[in-house]
C-alpha distance (Angstrom), angle and dihedral (degrees) to the residues before:
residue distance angle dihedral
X1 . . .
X2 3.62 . .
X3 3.79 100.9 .
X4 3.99 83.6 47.0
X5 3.54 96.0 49.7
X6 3.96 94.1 43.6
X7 4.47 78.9 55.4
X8 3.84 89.2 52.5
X9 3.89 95.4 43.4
X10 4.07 89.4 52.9
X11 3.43 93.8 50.5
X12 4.38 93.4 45.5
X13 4.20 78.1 48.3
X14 3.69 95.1 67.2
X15 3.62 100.4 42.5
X16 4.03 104.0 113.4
X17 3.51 124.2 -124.4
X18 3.68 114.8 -99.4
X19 3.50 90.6 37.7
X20 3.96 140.1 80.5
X21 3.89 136.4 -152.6
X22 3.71 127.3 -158.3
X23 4.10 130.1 -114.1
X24 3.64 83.2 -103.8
X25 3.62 105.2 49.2
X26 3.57 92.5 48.8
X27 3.76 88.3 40.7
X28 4.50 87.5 57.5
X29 3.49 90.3 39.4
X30 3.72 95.0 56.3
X31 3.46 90.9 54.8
X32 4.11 108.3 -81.9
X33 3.40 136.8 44.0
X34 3.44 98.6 -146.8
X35 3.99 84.6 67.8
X36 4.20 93.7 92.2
X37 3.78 95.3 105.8
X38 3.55 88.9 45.8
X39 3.76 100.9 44.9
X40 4.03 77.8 59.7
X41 3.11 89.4 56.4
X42 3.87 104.7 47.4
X43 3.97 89.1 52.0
X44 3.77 94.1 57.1
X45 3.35 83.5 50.8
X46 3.68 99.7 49.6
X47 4.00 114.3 147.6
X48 3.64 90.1 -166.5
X49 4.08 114.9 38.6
X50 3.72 93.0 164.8
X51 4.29 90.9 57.5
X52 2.97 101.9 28.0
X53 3.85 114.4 61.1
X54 3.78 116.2 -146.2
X55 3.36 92.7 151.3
X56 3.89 86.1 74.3
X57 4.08 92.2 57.5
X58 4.32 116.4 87.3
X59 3.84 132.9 160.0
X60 3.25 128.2 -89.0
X61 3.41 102.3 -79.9
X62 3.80 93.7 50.7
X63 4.10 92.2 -93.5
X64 3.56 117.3 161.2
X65 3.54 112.3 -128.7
X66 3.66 107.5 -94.6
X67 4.10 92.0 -162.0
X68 3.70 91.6 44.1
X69 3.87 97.8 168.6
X70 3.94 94.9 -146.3
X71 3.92 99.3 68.8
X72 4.06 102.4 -39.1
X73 4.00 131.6 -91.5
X74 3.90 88.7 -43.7
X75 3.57 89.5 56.1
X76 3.73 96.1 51.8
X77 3.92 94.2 38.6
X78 4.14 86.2 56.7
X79 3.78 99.3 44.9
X80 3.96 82.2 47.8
X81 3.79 93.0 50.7
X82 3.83 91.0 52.1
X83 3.65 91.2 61.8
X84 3.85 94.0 47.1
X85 3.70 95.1 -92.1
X86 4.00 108.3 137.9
X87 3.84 115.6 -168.9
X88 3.63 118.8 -147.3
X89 4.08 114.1 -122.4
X90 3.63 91.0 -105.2
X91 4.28 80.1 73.8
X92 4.62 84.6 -105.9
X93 3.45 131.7 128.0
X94 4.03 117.1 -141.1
X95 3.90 93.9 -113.6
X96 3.46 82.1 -167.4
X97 3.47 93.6 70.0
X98 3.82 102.9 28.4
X99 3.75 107.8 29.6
X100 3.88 108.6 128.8
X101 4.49 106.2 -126.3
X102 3.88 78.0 -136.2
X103 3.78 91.4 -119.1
X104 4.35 124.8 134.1
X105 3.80 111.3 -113.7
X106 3.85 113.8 -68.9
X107 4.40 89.3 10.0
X108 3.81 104.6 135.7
X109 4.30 123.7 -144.6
């Protein structure tokens, strides 16, 4: 798992502030898409919260995590808030608005 989970954290690295990817996009961009569960996984796990930004990863319906291992839902919805991120009240983010195009800084489609 550890060559996996070192995939999964690059990919949570590079996900800019203000913005959020899903389980699944991180899990593709990692290198398979059948990686969701795991990418769950990995982020409880994190060894380095402060570096590696979980708090930036939801499900695919923009749900916050509601087991979110650094201080719970509340935790995750005010780090998100911080960085501009506003969660509706059903505990969502508008991925619509906030959904990371998965691309490094200054990358072009």
């Amino acid at each position: 798992m550890g060559d996996t989970f070192a995939r999964i954290y690059d990919v949570v690295r590079q996900i800019p502030r203000g913005r959020v990817a899903t389980y699944g996009q991180v899990a593709v961009l990692a290198g398979n898409a059948r990686w969701a569960r795991v990418v769950g996984y990995a982020l409880h796990a994190n060894p380095e919260p402060g570096t590696i930004p979980c708090h930036r990863v939801v499900d695919r319906s923009g749900r916050l995590a509601p087991a979110f291992a650094f201080g719970g839902e509340g935790a995750q919805r005010r780090l998100l808030a911080e960085e501009g991120v506003t969660t509706r009240e059903d505990g969502t983010v508008d991925l619509s608005v906030y959904l990371w195009n998965g691309l490094k800084e200054g990358e072009t489609p």
